[in-house]
N, CA, C and O atoms as CSV, one atom per row, in Angstrom:
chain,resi,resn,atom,element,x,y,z
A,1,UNK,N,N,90.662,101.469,84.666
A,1,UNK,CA,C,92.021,101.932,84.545
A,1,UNK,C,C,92.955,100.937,85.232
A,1,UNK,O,O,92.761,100.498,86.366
A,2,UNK,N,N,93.904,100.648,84.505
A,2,UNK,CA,C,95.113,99.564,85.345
A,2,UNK,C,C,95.990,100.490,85.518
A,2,UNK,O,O,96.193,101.500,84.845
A,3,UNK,N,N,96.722,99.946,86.843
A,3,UNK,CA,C,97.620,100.594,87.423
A,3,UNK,C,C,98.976,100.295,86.837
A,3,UNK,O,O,98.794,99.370,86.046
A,4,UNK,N,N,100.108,100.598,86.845
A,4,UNK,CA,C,101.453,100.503,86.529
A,4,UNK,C,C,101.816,99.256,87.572
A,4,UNK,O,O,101.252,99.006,88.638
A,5,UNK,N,N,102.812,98.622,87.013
A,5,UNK,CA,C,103.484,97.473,87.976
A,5,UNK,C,C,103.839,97.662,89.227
A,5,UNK,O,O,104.536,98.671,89.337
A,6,UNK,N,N,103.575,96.895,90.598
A,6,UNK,CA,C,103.424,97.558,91.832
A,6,UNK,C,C,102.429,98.708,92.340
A,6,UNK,O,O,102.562,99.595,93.183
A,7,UNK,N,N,100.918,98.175,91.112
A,7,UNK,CA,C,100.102,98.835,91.723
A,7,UNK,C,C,100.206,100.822,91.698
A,7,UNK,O,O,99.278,101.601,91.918
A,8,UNK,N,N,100.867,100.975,91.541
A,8,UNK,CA,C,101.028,102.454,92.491
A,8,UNK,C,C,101.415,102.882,93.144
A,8,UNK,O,O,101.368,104.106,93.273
A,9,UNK,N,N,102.268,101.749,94.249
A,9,UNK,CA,C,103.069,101.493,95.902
A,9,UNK,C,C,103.981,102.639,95.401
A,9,UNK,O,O,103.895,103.070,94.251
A,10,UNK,N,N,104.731,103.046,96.185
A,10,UNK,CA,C,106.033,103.396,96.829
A,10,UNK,C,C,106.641,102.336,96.463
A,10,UNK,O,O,105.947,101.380,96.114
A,11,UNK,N,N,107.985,102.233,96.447
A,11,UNK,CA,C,108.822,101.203,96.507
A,11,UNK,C,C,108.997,100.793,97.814
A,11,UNK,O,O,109.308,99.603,97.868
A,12,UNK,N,N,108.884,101.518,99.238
A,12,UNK,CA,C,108.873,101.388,100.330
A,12,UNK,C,C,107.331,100.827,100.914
A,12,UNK,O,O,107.249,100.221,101.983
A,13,UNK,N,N,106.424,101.052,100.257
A,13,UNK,CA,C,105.007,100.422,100.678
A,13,UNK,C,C,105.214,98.933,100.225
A,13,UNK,O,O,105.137,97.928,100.932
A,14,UNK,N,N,105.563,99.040,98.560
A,14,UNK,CA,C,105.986,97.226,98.240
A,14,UNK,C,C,106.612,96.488,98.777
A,14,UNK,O,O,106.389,95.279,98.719
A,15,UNK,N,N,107.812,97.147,99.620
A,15,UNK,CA,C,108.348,96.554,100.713
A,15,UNK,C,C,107.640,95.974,101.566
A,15,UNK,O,O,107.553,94.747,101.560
A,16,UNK,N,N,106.887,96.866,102.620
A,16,UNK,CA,C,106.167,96.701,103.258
A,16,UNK,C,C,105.260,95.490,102.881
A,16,UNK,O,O,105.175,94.407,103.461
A,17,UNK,N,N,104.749,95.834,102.014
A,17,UNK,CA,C,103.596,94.428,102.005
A,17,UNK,C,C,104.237,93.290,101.455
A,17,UNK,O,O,103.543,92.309,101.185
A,18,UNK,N,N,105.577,93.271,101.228
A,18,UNK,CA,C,106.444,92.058,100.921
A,18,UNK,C,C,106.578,91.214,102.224
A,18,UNK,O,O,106.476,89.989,102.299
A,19,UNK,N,N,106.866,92.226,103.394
A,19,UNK,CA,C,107.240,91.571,104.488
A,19,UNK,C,C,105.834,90.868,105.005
A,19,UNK,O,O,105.927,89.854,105.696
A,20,UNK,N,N,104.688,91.339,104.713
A,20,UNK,CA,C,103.377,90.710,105.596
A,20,UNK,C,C,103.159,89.869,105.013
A,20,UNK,O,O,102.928,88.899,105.734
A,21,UNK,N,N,103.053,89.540,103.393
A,21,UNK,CA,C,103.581,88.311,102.513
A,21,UNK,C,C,104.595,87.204,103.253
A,21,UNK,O,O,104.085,86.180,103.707
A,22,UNK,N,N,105.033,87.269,103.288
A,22,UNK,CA,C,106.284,86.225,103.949
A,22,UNK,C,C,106.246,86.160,105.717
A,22,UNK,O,O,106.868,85.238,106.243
A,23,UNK,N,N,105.626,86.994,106.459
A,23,UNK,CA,C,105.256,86.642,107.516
A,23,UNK,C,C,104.067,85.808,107.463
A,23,UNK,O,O,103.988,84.957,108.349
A,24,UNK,N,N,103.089,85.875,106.577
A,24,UNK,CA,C,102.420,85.304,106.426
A,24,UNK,C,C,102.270,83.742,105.851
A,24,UNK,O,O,101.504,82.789,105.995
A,25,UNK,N,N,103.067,83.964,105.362
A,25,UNK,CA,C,103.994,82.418,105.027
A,25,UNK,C,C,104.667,81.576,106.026
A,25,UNK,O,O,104.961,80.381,105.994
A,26,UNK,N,N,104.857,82.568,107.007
A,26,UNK,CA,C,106.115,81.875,108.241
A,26,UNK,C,C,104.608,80.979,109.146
A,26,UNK,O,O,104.497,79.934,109.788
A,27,UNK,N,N,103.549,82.236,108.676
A,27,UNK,CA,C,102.235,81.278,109.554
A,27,UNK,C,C,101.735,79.906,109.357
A,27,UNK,O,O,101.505,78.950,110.097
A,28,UNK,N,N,101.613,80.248,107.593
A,28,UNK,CA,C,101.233,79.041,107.089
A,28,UNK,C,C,101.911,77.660,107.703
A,28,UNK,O,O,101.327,76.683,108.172
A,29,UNK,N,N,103.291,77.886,107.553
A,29,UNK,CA,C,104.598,76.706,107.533
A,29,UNK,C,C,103.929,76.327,108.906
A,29,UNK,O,O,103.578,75.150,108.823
A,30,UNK,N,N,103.641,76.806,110.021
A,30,UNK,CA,C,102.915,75.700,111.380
A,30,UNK,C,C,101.756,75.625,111.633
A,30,UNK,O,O,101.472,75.254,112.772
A,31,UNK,N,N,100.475,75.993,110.528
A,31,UNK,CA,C,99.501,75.492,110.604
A,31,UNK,C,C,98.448,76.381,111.106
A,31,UNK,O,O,97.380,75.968,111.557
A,32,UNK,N,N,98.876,77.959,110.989
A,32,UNK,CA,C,97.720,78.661,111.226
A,32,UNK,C,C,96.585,78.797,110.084
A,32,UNK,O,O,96.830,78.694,108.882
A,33,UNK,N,N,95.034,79.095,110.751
A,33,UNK,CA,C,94.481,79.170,109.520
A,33,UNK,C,C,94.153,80.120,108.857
A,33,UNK,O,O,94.741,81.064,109.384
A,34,UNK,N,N,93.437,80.584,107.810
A,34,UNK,CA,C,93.366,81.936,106.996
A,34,UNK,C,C,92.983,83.288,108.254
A,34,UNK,O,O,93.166,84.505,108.275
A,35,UNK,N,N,92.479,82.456,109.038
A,35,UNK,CA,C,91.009,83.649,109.747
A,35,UNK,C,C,92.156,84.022,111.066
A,35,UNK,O,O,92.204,85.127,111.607
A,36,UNK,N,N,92.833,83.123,111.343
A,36,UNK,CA,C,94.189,83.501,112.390
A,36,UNK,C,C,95.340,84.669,111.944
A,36,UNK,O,O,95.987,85.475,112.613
A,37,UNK,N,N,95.273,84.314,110.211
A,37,UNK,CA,C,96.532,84.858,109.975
A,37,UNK,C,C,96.181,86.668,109.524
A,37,UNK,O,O,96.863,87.690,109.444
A,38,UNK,N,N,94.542,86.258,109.284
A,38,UNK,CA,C,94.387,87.574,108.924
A,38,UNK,C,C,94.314,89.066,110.025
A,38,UNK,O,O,94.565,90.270,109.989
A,39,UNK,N,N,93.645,87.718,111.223
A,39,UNK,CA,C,93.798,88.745,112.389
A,39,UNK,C,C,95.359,89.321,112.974
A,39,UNK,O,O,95.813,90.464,113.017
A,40,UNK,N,N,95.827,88.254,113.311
A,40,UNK,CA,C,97.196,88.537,113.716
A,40,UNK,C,C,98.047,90.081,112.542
A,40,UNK,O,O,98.580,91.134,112.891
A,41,UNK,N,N,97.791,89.475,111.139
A,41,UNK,CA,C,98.442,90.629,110.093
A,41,UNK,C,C,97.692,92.050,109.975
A,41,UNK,O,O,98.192,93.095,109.558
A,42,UNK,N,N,96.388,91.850,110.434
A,42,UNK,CA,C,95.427,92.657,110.231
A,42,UNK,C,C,95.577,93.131,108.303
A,42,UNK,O,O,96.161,94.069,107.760
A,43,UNK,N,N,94.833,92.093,107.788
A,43,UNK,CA,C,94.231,91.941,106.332
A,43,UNK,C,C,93.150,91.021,106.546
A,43,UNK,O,O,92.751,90.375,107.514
A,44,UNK,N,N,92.697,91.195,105.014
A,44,UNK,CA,C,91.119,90.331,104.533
A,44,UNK,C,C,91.799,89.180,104.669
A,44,UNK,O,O,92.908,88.947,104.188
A,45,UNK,N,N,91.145,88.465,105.318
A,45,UNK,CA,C,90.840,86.708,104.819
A,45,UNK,C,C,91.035,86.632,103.256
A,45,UNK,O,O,91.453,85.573,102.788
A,46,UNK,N,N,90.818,87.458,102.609
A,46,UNK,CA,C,90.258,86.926,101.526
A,46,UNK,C,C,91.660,87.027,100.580
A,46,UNK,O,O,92.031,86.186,99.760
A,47,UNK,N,N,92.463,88.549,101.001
A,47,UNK,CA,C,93.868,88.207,100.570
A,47,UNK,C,C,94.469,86.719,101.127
A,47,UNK,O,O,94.516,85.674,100.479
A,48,UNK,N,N,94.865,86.916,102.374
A,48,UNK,CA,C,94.793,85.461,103.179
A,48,UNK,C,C,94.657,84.440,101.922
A,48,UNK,O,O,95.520,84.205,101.076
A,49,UNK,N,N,93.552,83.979,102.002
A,49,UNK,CA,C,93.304,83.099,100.609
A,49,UNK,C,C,94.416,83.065,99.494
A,49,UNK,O,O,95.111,82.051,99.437
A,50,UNK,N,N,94.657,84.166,98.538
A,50,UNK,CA,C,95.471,84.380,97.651
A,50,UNK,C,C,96.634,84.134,98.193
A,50,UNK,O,O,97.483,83.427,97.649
A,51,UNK,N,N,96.799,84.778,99.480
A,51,UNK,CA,C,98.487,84.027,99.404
A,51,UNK,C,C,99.004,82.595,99.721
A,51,UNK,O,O,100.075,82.024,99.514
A,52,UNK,N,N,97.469,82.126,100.482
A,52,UNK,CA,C,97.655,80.849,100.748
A,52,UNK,C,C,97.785,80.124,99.698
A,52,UNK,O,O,98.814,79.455,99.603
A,53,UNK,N,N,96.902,80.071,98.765
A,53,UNK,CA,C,96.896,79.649,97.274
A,53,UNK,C,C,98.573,79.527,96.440
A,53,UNK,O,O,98.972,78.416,96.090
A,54,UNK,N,N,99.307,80.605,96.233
A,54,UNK,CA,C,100.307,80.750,95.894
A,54,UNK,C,C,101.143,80.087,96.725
A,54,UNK,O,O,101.920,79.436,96.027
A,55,UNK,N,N,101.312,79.969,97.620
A,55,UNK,CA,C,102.177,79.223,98.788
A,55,UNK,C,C,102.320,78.287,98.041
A,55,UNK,O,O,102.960,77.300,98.404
Protein backbone atom coordinates (compact mmCIF):
# COMPACT_ATOMS: atom_id res chain seq x y z
CA UNK A 1 0.00 0.00 0.00
CA UNK A 2 1.47 3.61 -0.80
CA UNK A 3 0.84 6.25 1.26
CA UNK A 4 -0.59 9.73 0.08
CA UNK A 5 2.04 12.60 -0.39
CA UNK A 6 3.76 13.39 2.96
CA UNK A 7 3.59 9.94 3.83
CA UNK A 8 0.64 10.26 6.23
CA UNK A 9 2.44 13.17 8.48
CA UNK A 10 0.42 15.82 9.95
CA UNK A 11 1.31 18.85 8.30
CA UNK A 12 2.90 19.72 11.67
CA UNK A 13 4.98 16.31 11.85
CA UNK A 14 6.26 17.34 8.05
CA UNK A 15 7.29 20.28 9.61
CA UNK A 16 8.97 18.74 12.08
CA UNK A 17 11.03 16.47 10.10
CA UNK A 18 11.71 19.42 7.70
CA UNK A 19 13.53 21.08 10.45
CA UNK A 20 15.88 17.82 11.33
CA UNK A 21 16.41 17.81 7.45
CA UNK A 22 18.05 21.13 7.38
CA UNK A 23 19.64 20.87 10.75
CA UNK A 24 21.07 18.19 9.41
CA UNK A 25 22.40 19.96 6.60
CA UNK A 26 23.73 22.81 8.89
CA UNK A 27 25.95 19.53 10.08
CA UNK A 28 26.98 18.47 6.93
CA UNK A 29 28.18 22.25 5.82
CA UNK A 30 31.28 21.72 8.77
CA UNK A 31 32.07 18.33 8.33
CA UNK A 32 30.21 16.13 10.63
CA UNK A 33 29.93 12.56 9.73
CA UNK A 34 26.76 10.37 9.06
CA UNK A 35 27.27 8.39 12.51
CA UNK A 36 27.70 12.05 14.40
CA UNK A 37 24.77 13.46 12.79
CA UNK A 38 22.62 10.63 13.46
CA UNK A 39 23.41 10.61 17.08
CA UNK A 40 23.22 14.19 17.79
CA UNK A 41 19.43 14.14 15.62
CA UNK A 42 18.66 10.89 17.05
CA UNK A 43 17.80 9.02 13.45
CA UNK A 44 19.22 5.98 11.39
CA UNK A 45 22.47 6.51 9.84
CA UNK A 46 20.94 5.17 7.18
CA UNK A 47 18.39 8.14 6.66
CA UNK A 48 21.63 10.16 7.43
CA UNK A 49 22.85 8.64 4.17
CA UNK A 50 19.79 9.78 2.07
CA UNK A 51 20.03 13.12 3.11
CA UNK A 52 23.56 13.27 2.74
CA UNK A 53 23.18 12.01 -0.77
CA UNK A 54 20.64 14.73 -1.73
CA UNK A 55 22.72 17.47 -0.19
Amino acid sequence: MRYPQGGGLTPERQAFRERIRLEAAELFAVGASNAEVAKDLRVSVRSVQRWRRTW
